[in-house]
C-alpha positions as CSV (number, residue, x, y, z in Angstrom):
1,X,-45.6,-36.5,-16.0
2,X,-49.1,-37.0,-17.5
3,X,-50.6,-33.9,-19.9
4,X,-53.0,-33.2,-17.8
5,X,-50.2,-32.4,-14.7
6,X,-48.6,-30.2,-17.1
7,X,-48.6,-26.4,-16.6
8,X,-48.5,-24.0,-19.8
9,X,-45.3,-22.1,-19.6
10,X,-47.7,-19.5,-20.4
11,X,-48.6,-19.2,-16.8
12,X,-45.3,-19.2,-15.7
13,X,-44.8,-16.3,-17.3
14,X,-47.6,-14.4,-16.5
15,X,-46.6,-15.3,-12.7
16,X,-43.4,-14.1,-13.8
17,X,-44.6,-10.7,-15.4
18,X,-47.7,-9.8,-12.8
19,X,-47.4,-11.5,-9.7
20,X,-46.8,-8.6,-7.0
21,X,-45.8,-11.0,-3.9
22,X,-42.9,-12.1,-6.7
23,X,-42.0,-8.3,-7.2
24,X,-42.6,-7.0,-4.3
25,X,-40.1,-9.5,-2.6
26,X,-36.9,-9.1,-5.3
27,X,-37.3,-5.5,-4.9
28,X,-37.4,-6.0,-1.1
29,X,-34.3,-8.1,-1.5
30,X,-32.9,-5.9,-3.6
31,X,-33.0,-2.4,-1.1
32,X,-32.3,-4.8,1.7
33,X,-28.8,-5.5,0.1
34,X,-28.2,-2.1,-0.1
35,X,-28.8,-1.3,3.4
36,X,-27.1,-4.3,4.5
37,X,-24.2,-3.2,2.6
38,X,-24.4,0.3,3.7
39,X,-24.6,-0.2,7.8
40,X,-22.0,-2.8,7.5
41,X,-19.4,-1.0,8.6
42,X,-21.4,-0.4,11.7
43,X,-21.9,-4.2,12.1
44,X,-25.4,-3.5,11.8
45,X,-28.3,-5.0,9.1
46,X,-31.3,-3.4,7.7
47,X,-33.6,-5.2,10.0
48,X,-31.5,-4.4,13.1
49,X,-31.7,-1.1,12.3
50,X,-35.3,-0.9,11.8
51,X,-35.7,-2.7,15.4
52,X,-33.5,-0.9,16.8
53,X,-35.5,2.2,15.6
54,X,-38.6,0.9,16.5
55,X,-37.2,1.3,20.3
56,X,-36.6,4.6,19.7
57,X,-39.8,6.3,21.4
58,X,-40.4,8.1,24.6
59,X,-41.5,5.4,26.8
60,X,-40.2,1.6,26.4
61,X,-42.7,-0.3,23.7
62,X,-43.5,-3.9,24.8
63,X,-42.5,-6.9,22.7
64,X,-46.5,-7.4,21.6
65,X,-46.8,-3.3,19.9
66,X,-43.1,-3.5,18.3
67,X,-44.2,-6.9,16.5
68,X,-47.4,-5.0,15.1
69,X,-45.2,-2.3,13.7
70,X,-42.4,-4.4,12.0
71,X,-44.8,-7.3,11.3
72,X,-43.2,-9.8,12.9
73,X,-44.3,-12.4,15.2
74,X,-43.4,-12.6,18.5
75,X,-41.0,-15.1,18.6
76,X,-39.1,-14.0,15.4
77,X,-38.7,-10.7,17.2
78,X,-37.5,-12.0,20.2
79,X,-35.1,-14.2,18.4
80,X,-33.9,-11.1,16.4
81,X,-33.9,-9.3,20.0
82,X,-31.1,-11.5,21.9
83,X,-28.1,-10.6,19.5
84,X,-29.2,-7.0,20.2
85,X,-29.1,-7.4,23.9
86,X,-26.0,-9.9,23.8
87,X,-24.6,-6.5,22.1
88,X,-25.6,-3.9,25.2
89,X,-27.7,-2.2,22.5
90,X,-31.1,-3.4,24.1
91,X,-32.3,-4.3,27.1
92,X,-35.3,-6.3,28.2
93,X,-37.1,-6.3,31.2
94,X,-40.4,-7.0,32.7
95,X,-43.3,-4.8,32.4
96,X,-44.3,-3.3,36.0
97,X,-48.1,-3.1,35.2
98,X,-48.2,-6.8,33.5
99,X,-46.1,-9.3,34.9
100,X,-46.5,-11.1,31.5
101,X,-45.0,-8.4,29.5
102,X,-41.8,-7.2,28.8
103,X,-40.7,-3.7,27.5
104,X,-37.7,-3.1,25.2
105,X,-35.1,-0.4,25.8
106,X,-32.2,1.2,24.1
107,X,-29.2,1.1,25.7
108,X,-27.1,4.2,25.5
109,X,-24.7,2.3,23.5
110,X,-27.6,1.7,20.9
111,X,-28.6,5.2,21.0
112,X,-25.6,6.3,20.3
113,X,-25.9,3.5,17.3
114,X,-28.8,4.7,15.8
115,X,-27.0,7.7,15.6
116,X,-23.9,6.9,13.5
117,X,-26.2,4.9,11.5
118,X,-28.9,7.6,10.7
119,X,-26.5,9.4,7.9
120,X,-25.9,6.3,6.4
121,X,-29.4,5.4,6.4
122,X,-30.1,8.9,4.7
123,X,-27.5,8.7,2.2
124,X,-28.5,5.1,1.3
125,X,-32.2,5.9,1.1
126,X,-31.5,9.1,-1.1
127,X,-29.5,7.0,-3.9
128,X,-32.4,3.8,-3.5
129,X,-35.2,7.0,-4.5
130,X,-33.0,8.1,-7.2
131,X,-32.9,4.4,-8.9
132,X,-36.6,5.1,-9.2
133,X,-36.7,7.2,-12.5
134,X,-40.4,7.1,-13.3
135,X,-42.4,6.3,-9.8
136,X,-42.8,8.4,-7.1
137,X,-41.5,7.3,-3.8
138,X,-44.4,9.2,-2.1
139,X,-46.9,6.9,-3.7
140,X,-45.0,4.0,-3.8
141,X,-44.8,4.3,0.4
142,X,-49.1,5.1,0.4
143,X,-49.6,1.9,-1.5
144,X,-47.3,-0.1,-0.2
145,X,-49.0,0.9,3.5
146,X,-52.6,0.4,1.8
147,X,-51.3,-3.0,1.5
148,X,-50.7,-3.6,4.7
């Protein structure tokens, strides 16, 4: 490697010491593990959880307004979707005003899910806001959602 193709390790470690994609995503990670761990026992992850929440409204969402809300395209949804279904916990069907649509659906079985897993989800996010000693959840939530 030439000089000139050399990067200062200088800049490493200010990418290392400022760079918020880098610290937003090990903290991400981070509470990720500890959700994953936590609805385990329910054979459930983090993200499964929050999709499965997502369904949670009074009439049936369509696959296009729960990707806006988790951020997820399309086809990572629906790929994160068919285990879900496979489970009984979704279901999936076509949208009677557009052919082109489909509308997701708990399943009484993933009602009844989401509500095993809500007390662990409490109790797990209560310890996660108690790790942070000197921020303030509140305003950690309004920035992060200025963000995005």
């Amino acid at each position: 490697m030439s000089n000139r193709d050399a990067l200062p390790i200088a800049i490493t470690l200010e990418v290392r010491d400022t760079c918020l994609c880098l610290h937003l995503q090990r903290a991400a990670r981070t509470v990720a593990r500890h959700f994953d761990a936590a609805l385990r026992p329910l054979a459930l992850t983090n993200g499964q959880f929050s999709l499965l929440m997502s369904l949670n409204r009074p009439q049936a969402p369509s696959i296009g307004s729960v990707s806006t809300l988790l951020a997820m395209d399309r086809t990572t949804l629906t790929a994160n979707l068919k285990p879900l279904e496979r489970r009984g916990l979704v279901t999936i069907t076509v949208d009677d005003d557009d052919r082109r649509s489909r509308r997701l659906t708990l399943t009484p079985a993933g009602r009844a899910l989401l509500v095993a897993a809500v007390p662990v989800w409490k109790r797990t996010h209560r310890a996660i806001e108690r790790l942070m000693t000197s921020a303030s959840p509140d305003r950690l939530r309004a920035d992060l959602r200025a963000l995005s």
